[in-house]
C-alpha positions, 0 to 999 in steps of 0.5 A, a space after each residue: 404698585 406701579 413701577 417708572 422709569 423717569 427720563 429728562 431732568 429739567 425743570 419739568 421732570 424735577 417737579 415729576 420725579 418729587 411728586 412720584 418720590 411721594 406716592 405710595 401707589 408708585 416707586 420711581 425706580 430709575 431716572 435718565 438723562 442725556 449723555 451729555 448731561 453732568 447730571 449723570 451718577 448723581 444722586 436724584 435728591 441732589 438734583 430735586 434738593 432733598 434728601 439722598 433717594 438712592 436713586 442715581 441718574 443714568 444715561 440714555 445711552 444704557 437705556 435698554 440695558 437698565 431697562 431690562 435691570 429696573 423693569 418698570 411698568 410705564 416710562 415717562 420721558 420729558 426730554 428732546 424730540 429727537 431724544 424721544 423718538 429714539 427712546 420710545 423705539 427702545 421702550 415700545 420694542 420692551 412692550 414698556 407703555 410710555 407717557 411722552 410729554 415731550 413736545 416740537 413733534 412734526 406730524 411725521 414724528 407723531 405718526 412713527 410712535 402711534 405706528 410704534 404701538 400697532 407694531 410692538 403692542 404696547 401703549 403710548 400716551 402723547 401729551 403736549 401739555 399734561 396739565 388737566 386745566 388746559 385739556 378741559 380748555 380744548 374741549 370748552 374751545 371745540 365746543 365753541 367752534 362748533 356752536 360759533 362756527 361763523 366766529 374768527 378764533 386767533 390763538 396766543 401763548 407765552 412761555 419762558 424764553 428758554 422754550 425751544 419750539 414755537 409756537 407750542 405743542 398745546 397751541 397746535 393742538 388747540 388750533 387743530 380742536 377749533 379746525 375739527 369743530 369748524 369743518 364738523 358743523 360745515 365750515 371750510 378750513 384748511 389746516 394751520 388757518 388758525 392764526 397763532 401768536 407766540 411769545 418767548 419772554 422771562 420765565 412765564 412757565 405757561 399761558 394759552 388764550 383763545 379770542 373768539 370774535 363774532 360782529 357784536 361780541 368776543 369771548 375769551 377763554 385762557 389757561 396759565 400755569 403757575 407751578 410746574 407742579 400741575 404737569 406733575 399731577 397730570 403724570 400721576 393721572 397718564 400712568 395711571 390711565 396707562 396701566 394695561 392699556 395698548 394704543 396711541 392716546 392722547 390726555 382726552 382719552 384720560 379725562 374722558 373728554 372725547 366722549 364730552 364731544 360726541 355727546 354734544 355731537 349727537 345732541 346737536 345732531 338731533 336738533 337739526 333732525 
């Protein structure tokens, strides 16, 4: 049985919290919220609109101390950046392994909390967009990189209206896939060369596209989230990718995916040869 601690109640972590309150390999021993937050002392069913858990949120302003009463085995936090960063300095320091699923993280930031797990040892796994479909889109992109390197790739997502940072976390990473692509086959591309278009709009929970244009074709490749739920499922395969684990992480190392790409690396590799 794997024990979580839930940090961030938003729309997001709701759909988490009802998913982990379903598992029977998982108990969700505690959920956090900001200080701030009028969530504080309720109840989670009444939060997630179920029945009573048992479960009452508290604040991250106690975080240590409940941590250290709860004992869970990985914290999975879905909160602000700034919030974040000073919860994983907290978590990573009670050799607790973490999933962040947070995102409007600058390099600087990311580079702190992969620091934080060379220090502390314990593991973290980073994931801008926890959905299994997207990460498979980042590979399916690299691949095409790799193979159309002399292509034009642009980027576009849309999101609810409510998302604060712009362009996404996914969407930068995606454009990051396509510039290692490109420079591995011998293009040269700075970084943030990769055009990306952003929409804030209605309550569209998730769209990426990437637009590959050659002189006499164009593919498209996208990914949409229709529930929220499907965050949920991928949290379910990070924890379970994090049990034991030490390092920094990305949802890659969980699908296996990087070993997709070396694959293709080395075939292509003996091609030239």
């Amino acid at each position: 049985m794997i024990r979580v601690c839930l940090i961030g109640v938003g729309k997001t972590g709701k759909e988490i919290a009802k998913v982990l309150l379903d598992r029977s390999d998982i108990e969700l021993v505690s959920v956090f919220c900001s200080p701030s937050s009028d969530k504080e002392g309720k109840d989670l069913g009444c939060i997630v609109e179920t029945s009573e858990t048992g479960i009452r949120i508290e604040s991250t302003d106690r975080l240590e101390e409940n941590l250290l009463k709860y004992k869970p085995d990985v914290v999975v936090d879905f909160s602000r950046p700034e919030a974040t960063l000073k919860n994983a300095e907290i978590v990573s320091q009670m050799k607790i392994n973490m999933v962040i699923g947070t995102t409007g993280f600058n390099e600087l930031d990311l580079k702190k909390i992969e620091n934080l797990t060379q220090v502390n040892h314990n593991g973290i796994i980073y994931v801008p967009n926890i959905t299994l479909g997207v990460n498979v889109m980042m590979v399916l992109v690299k691949l095409t990189s790799i193979l159309l390197n002399n292509y034009d790739f642009h980027i576009s997502e849309i999101h609810h209206k409510n998302k604060k940072d712009s362009p996404s976390g996914t969407a930068l990473k995606i454009a990051k896939e396509i510039e290692e692509g490109l420079i591995y086959s011998g293009r040269d591309v700075s970084s943030g060369e990769i055009p990306i278009a952003a929409v804030r709009a209605g309550g569209v929970i998730s769209k990426h596209e990437v637009l590959i244009v050659g002189e006499h074709d164009r593919i498209t490749i996208s990914h949409e989230s229709f529930s929220r739920k499907i965050f949920a499922l991928g949290a379910i395969h990070a924890i379970n990718f994090l049990q034991n684990k030490v390092g920094f992480y990305e949802m890659s190392d969980v699908l296996c995916l990087s070993k997709v790409i070396e694959d293709l690396y080395i075939s292509k590799q003996a091609d030239v040869i």
